[in-house]
C-alpha positions in Angstrom: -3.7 4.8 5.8 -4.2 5.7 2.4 -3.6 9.7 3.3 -0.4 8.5 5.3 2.5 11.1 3.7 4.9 7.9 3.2 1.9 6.1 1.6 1.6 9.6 -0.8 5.2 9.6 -1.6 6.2 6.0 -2.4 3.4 4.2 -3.4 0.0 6.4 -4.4 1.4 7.7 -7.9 2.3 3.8 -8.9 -1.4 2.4 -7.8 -3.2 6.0 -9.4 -1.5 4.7 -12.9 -3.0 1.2 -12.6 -6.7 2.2 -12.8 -8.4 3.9 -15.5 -9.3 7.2 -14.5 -13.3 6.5 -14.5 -12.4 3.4 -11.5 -10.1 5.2 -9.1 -12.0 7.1 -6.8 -14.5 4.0 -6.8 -11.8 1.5 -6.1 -9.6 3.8 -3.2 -13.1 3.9 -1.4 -13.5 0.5 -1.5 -10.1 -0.3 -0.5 -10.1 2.2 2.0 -13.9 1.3 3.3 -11.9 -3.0 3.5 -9.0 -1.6 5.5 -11.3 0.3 7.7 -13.5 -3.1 8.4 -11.1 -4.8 9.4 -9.7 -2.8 11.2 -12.3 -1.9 13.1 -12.7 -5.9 13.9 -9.4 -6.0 14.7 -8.8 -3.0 16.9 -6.0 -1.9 14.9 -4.0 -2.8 11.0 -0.8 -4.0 10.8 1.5 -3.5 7.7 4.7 -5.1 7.3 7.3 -4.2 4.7 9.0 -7.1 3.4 12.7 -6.7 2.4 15.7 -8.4 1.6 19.3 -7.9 2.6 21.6 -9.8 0.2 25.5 -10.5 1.2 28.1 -11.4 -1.6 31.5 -11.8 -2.6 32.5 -11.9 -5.6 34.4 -14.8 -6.7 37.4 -14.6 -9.7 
């Protein structure tokens, strides 16, 4: 998931900038080692994008 090119272009730079540079590698495997798990005990990972769809009029 973690290789996914939508996952590379929205999302990987943001999470990269929240660990020091000395944790990354260390905490991507074990992320990607979690998501793996259960996924295995799963038989497959799920991932929802929550959103929001607001509808106004603007009152004078």
């Amino acid at each position: 998931m973690l290789n996914h090119y939508f996952i590379r272009l929205a999302f990987m730079e943001s999470w990269v900038k929240l660990l020091p540079s000395n944790k990354r590698e260390l905490v991507f495997d074990k992320v990607e080692s979690i998501l793996n798990e259960k996924a295995g005990l799963l038989g497959e990972m799920t991932l929802s994008i929550p959103f929001v769809i607001i509808n106004a009029i603007r009152c004078s």
